[in-house]
GUDREN-151880 format. One record per atom (N, C-alpha, C): residue number from 0; residue in three letters; atom name; x negated, y negated, z negated. Coordinates in Angstrom, 2 decimals. Layout:
<atoms>
   num   residu   atome         x         y         z
   NUM      ala      CA         X         Y         Z
...
</atoms>
This chain:
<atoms>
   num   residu   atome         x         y         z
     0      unk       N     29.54    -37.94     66.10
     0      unk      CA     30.70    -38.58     65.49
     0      unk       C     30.96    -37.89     64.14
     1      unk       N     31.23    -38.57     63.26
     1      unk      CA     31.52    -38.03     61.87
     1      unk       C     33.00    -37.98     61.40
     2      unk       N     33.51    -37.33     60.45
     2      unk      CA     34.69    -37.17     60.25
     2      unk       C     35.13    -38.14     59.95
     3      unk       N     34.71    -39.14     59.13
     3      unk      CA     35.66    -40.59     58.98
     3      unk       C     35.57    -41.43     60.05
     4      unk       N     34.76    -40.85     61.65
     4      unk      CA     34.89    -42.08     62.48
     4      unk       C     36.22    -41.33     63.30
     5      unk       N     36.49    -40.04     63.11
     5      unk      CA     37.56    -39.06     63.31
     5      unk       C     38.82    -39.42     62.81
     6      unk       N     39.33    -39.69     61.66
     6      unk      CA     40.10    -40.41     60.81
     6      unk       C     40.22    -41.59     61.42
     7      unk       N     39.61    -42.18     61.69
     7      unk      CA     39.75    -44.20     62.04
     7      unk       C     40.63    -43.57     63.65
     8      unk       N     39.97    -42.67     64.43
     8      unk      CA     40.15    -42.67     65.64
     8      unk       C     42.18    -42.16     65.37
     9      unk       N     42.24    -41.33     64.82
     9      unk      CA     43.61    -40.33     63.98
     9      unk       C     44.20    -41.69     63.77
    10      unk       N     44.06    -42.62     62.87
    10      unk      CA     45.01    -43.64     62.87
    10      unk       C     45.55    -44.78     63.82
    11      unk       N     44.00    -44.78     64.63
    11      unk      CA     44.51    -45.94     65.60
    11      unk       C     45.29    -45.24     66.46
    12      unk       N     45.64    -43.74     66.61
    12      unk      CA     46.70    -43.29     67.91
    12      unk       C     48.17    -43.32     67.12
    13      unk       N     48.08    -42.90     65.64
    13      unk      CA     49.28    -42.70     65.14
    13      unk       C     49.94    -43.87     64.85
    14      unk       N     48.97    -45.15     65.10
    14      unk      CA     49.63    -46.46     65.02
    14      unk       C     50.49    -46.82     65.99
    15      unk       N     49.41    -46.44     67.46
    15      unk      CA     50.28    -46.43     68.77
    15      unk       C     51.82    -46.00     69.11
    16      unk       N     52.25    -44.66     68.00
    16      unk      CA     53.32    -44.31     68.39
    16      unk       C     54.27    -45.21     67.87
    17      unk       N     55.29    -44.53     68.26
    17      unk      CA     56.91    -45.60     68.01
    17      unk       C     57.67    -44.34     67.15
    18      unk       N     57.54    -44.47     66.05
    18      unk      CA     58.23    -43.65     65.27
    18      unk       C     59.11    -44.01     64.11
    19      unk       N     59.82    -43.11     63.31
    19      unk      CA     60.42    -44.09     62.31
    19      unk       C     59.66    -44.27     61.37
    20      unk       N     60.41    -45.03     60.25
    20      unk      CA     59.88    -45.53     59.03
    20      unk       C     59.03    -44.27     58.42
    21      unk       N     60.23    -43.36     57.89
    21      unk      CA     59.82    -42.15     57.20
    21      unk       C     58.73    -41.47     57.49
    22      unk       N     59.19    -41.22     59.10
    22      unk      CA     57.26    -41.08     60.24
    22      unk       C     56.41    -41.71     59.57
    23      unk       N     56.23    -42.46     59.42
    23      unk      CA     55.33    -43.08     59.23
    23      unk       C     54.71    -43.39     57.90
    24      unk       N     55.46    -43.41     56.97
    24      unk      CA     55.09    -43.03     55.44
    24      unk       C     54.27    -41.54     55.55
    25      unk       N     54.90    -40.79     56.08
    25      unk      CA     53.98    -39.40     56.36
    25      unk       C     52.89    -39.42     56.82
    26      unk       N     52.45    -40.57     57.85
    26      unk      CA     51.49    -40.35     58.70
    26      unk       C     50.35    -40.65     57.70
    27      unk       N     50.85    -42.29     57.25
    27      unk      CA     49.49    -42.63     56.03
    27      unk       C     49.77    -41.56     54.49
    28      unk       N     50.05    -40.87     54.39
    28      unk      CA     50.51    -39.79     53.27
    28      unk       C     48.92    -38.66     54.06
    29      unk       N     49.43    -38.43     55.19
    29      unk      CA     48.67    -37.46     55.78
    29      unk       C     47.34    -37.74     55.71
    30      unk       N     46.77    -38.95     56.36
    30      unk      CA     45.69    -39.83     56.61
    30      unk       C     45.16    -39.66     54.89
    31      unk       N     45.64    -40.03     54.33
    31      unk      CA     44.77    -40.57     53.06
    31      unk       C     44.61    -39.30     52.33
    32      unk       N     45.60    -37.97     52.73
    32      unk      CA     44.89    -36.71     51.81
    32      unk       C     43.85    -36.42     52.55
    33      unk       N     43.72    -36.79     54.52
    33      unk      CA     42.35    -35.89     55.22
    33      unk       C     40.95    -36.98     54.30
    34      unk       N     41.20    -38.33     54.20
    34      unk      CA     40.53    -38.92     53.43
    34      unk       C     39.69    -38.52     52.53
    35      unk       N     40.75    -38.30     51.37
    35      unk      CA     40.52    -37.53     50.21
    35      unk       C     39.44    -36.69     50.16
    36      unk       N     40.30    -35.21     51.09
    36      unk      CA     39.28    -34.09     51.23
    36      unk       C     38.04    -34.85     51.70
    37      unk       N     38.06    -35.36     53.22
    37      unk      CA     36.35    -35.84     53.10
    37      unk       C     35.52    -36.58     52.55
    38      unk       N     35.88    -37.32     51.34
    38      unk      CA     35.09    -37.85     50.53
    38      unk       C     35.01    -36.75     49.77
    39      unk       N     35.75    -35.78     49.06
    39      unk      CA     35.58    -34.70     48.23
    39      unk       C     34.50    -33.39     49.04
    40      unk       N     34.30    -33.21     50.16
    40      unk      CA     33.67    -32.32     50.93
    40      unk       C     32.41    -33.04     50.94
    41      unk       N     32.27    -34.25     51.15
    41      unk      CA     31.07    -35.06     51.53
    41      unk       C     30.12    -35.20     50.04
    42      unk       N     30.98    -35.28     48.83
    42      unk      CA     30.76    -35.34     47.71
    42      unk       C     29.69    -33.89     46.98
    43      unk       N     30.47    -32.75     47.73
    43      unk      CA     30.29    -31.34     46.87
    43      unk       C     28.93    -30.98     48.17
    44      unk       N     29.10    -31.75     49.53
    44      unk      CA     27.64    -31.07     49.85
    44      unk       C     26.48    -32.21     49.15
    45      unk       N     26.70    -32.99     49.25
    45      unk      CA     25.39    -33.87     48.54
    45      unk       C     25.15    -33.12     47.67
    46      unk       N     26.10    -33.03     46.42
    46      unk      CA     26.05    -32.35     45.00
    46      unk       C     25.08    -31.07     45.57
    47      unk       N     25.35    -29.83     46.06
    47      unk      CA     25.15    -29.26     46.33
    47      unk       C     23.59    -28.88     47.11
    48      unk       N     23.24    -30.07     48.21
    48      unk      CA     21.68    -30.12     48.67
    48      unk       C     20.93    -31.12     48.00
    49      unk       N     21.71    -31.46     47.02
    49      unk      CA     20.39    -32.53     46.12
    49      unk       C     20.00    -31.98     45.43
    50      unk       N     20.30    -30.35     44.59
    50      unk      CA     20.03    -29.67     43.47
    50      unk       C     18.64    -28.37     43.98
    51      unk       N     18.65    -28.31     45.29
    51      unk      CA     17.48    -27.98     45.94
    51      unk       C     16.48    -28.26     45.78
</atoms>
Protein backbone atom coordinates (compact mmCIF):
# COMPACT_ATOMS: atom_id res chain seq x y z
CA UNK A 1 0.00 0.00 0.00
CA UNK A 2 1.37 3.40 -0.78
CA UNK A 3 0.96 6.59 0.96
CA UNK A 4 -1.64 8.16 -1.28
CA UNK A 5 -3.70 4.89 -1.15
CA UNK A 6 -3.17 5.83 2.82
CA UNK A 7 -4.57 9.34 2.33
CA UNK A 8 -7.72 8.11 0.18
CA UNK A 9 -8.18 5.47 3.05
CA UNK A 10 -7.61 8.88 5.93
CA UNK A 11 -10.42 10.58 4.08
CA UNK A 12 -12.94 8.07 3.50
CA UNK A 13 -13.02 7.54 7.61
CA UNK A 14 -12.88 11.31 8.29
CA UNK A 15 -15.84 11.58 5.98
CA UNK A 16 -17.62 8.96 8.08
CA UNK A 17 -17.50 11.08 11.13
CA UNK A 18 -20.24 13.51 12.27
CA UNK A 19 -18.41 16.52 13.10
CA UNK A 20 -18.76 20.20 12.79
CA UNK A 21 -18.29 22.50 10.04
CA UNK A 22 -15.00 23.96 11.40
CA UNK A 23 -14.01 20.01 11.95
CA UNK A 24 -14.10 19.65 9.01
CA UNK A 25 -12.46 22.55 7.19
CA UNK A 26 -9.50 21.18 9.32
CA UNK A 27 -9.79 17.82 8.26
CA UNK A 28 -9.41 18.75 4.35
CA UNK A 29 -6.74 21.60 5.58
CA UNK A 30 -4.98 18.51 7.15
CA UNK A 31 -5.49 16.04 4.17
CA UNK A 32 -4.19 18.35 1.53
CA UNK A 33 -0.87 19.45 3.58
CA UNK A 34 -0.21 15.21 4.13
CA UNK A 35 -0.83 15.54 0.24
CA UNK A 36 1.47 18.13 -0.31
CA UNK A 37 4.32 16.60 1.67
CA UNK A 38 3.84 13.34 -0.40
CA UNK A 39 4.00 14.64 -3.64
CA UNK A 40 7.00 16.80 -2.31
CA UNK A 41 8.76 13.52 -0.67
CA UNK A 42 7.85 11.46 -3.77
CA UNK A 43 9.29 14.35 -5.87
CA UNK A 44 12.87 14.78 -3.89
CA UNK A 45 13.34 10.81 -3.96
CA UNK A 46 12.94 10.49 -7.75
CA UNK A 47 15.10 13.75 -7.95
CA UNK A 48 17.39 12.17 -5.85
CA UNK A 49 17.69 8.22 -7.44
CA UNK A 50 17.55 9.48 -10.96
CA UNK A 51 20.92 11.42 -10.50
CA UNK A 52 22.59 7.92 -9.79
Amino acid sequence: MNIFDLIDKLKEELNQLDVTYLRKIQQKIMILNLEKYAWSLQNYIIEKYSKE
